[in-house]
RORO-27189 format. One line per field, with one value per residue: z, x, y of N, C-alpha, C in turn. Coordinates in Angstrom, 3 decimals. Atoms other than C-alpha are relative to their C-alpha. Example, Ala and Ser with C-alpha at 12.3 -4.5 7.8 and 13.67 -1.06 7.14 Angstrom:
2
nZ: [0.000:-0.060]
nX: [0.890:-0.820]
nY: [-1.190:-1.190]
caZ: [7.800:7.140]
caX: [12.300:13.670]
caY: [-4.500:-1.060]
cZ: [0.000:0.730]
cX: [0.900:-0.770]
cY: [1.200:1.090]
//
This chain:
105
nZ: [0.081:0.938:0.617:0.065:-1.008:0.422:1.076:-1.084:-1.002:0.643:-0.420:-1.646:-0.282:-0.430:0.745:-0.349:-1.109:0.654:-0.650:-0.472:0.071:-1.383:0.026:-0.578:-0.361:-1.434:-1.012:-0.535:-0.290:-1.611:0.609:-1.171:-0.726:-0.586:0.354:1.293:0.509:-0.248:0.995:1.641:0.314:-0.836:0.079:0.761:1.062:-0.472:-0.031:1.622:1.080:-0.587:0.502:-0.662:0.295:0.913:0.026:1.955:-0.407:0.827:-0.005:0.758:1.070:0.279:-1.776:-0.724:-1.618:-0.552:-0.737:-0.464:0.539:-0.511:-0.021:0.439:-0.922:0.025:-1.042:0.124:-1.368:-0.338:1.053:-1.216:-0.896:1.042:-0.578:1.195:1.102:1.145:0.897:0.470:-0.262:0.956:0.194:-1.050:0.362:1.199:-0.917:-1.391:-0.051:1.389:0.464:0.268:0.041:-0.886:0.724:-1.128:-0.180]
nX: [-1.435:-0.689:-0.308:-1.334:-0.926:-0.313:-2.315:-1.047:-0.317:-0.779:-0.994:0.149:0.006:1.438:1.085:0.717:0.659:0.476:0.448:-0.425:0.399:-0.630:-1.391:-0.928:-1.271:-0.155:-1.238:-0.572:0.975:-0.289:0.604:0.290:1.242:-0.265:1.921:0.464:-0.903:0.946:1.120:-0.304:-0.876:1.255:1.715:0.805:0.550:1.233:0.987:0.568:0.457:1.251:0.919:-0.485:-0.787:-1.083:-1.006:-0.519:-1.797:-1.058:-1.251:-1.375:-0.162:-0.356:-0.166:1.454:-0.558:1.091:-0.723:1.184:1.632:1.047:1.460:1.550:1.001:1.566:0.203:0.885:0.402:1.593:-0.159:0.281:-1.143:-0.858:1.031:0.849:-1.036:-0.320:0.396:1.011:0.754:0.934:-0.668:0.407:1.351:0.345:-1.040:-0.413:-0.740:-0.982:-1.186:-1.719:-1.249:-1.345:-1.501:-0.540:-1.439]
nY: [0.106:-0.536:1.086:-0.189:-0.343:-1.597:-0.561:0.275:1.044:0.719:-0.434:-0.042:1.354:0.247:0.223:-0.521:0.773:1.183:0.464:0.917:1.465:0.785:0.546:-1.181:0.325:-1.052:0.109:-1.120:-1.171:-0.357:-1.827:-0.611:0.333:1.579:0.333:-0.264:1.136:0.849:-0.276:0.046:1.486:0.917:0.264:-1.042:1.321:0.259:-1.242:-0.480:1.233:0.043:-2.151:-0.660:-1.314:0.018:-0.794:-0.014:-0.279:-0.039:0.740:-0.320:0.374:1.788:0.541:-0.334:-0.876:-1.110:-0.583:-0.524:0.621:-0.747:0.746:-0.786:0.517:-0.189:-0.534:-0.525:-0.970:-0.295:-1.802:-0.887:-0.551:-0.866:-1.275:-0.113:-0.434:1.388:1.027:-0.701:0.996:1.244:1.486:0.406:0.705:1.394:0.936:0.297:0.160:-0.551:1.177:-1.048:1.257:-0.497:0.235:0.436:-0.669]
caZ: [88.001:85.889:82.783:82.000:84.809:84.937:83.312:86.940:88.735:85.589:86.360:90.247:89.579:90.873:90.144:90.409:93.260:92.871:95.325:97.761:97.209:99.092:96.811:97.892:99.638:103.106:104.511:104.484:104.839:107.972:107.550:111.143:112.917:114.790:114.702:110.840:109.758:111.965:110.279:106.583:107.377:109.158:108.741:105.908:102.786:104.620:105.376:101.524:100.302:103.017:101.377:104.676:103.573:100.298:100.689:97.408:98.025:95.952:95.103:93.396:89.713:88.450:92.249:94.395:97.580:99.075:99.761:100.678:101.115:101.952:102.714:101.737:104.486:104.194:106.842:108.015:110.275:112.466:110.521:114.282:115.178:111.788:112.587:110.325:108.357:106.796:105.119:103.311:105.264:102.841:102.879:106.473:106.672:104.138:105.988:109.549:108.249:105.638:104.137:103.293:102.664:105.459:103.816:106.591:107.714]
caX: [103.022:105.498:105.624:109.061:111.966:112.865:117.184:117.782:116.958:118.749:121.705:121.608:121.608:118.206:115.328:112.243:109.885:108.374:105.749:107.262:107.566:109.033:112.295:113.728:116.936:116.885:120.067:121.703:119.174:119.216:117.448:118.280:115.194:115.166:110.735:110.914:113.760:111.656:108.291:110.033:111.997:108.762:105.793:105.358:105.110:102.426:100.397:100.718:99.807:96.790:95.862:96.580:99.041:101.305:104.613:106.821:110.895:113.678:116.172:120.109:119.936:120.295:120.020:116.872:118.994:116.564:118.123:114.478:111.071:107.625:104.170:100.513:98.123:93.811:92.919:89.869:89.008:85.727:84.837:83.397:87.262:88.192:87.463:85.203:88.201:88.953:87.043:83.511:80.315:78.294:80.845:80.997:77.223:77.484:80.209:80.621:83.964:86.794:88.904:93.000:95.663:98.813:102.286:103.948:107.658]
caY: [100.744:102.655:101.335:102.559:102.315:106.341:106.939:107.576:104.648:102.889:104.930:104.378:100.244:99.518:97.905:99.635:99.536:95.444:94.142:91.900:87.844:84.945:84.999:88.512:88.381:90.238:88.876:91.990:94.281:96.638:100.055:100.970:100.146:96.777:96.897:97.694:95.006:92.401:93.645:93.422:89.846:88.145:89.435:92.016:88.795:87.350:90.593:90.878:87.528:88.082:91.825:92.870:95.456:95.969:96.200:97.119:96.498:97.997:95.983:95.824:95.371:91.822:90.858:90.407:92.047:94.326:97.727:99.623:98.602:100.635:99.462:100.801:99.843:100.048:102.197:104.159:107.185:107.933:110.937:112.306:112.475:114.531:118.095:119.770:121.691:118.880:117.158:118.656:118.088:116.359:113.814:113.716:112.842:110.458:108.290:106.664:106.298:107.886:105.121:106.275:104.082:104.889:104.878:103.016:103.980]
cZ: [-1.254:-1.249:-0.488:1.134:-0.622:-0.258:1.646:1.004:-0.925:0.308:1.326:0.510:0.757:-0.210:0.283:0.946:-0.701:1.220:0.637:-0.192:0.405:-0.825:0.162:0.975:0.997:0.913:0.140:0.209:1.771:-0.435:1.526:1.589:0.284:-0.399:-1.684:-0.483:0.507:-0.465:-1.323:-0.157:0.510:0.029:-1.514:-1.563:0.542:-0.016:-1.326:-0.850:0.810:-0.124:1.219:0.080:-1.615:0.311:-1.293:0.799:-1.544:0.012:-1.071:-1.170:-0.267:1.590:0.645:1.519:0.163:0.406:0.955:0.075:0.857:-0.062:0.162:1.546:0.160:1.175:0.139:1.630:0.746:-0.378:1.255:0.502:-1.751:-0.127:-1.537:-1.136:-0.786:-1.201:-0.228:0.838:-0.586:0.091:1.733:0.615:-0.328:0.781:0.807:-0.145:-1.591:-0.058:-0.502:0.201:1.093:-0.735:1.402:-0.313:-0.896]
cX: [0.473:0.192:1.476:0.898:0.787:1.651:0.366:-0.082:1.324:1.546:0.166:0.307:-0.642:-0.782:-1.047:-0.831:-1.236:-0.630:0.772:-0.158:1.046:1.837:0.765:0.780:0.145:0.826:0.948:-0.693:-0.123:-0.377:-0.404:-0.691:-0.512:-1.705:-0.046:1.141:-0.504:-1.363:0.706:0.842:-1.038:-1.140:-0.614:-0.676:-1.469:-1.041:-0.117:-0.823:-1.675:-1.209:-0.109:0.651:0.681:0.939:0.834:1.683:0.595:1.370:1.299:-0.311:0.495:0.423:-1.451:0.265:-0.843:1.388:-1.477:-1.166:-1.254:-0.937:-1.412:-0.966:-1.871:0.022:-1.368:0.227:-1.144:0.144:-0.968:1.640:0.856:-0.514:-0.354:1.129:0.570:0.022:-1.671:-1.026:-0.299:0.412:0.188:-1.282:0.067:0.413:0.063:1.404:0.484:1.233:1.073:0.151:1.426:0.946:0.486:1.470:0.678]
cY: [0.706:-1.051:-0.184:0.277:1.419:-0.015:0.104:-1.144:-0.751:-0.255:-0.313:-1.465:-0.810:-0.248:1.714:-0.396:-1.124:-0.250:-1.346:-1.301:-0.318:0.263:1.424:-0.381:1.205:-0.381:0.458:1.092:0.475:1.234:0.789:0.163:-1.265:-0.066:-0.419:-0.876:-1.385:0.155:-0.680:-1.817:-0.537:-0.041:0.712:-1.407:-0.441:0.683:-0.343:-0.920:-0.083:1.122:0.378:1.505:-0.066:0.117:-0.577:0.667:0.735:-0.695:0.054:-0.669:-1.725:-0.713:-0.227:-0.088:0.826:1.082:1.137:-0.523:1.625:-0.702:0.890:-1.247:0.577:0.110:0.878:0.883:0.488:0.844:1.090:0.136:0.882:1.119:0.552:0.975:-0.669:-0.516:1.098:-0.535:-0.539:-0.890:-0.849:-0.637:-0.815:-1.158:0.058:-0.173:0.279:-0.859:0.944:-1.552:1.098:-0.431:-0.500:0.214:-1.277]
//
């Protein structure tokens, strides 16, 4: 984590991005997407408190209104479905599987 919030979020009246907990305030939150506003009001806390996933909201200055959130998710790929341009053999060899984290929408 940043250790300094950057002059323009300051300016902008925003926290910085804070790992989700139960006392965030998502009762106006609406980012369009009926799946991803039911994900972020119901399930995403849980995932997090279960290391499941991360997700890290932004919220209104001296407020804990959510106006964004994103989520980091532990993921892995059979490294027989990642064509060999990829990734180096050696490393292919090595591993039945290439761990990544997915930025989720």
């Amino acid at each position: 984590m940043l250790e300094k919030t950057p002059s323009k979020t300051k300016t902008m009246g925003i926290n910085a991005p804070c790992p989700i907990n139960e006392n965030h305030d998502f009762s106006d939150f609406d980012c369009g997407e009926d799946v991803l506003n039911e994900f972020v009001k119901t399930s995403a806390f849980n995932d997090f408190k279960n290391n499941e996933s991360a997700t890290y909201v932004l919220t209104m200055k001296d407020s804990n209104q959510v106006i964004a959130f994103y989520t980091l998710v532990h993921y892995h790929i059979r490294n027989k479905k990642i064509p060999d341009s990829f990734v180096n053999s050696s490393i292919k060899s090595k591993y039945n599987d290439i761990r990544i984290v997915l930025l989720g929408r």
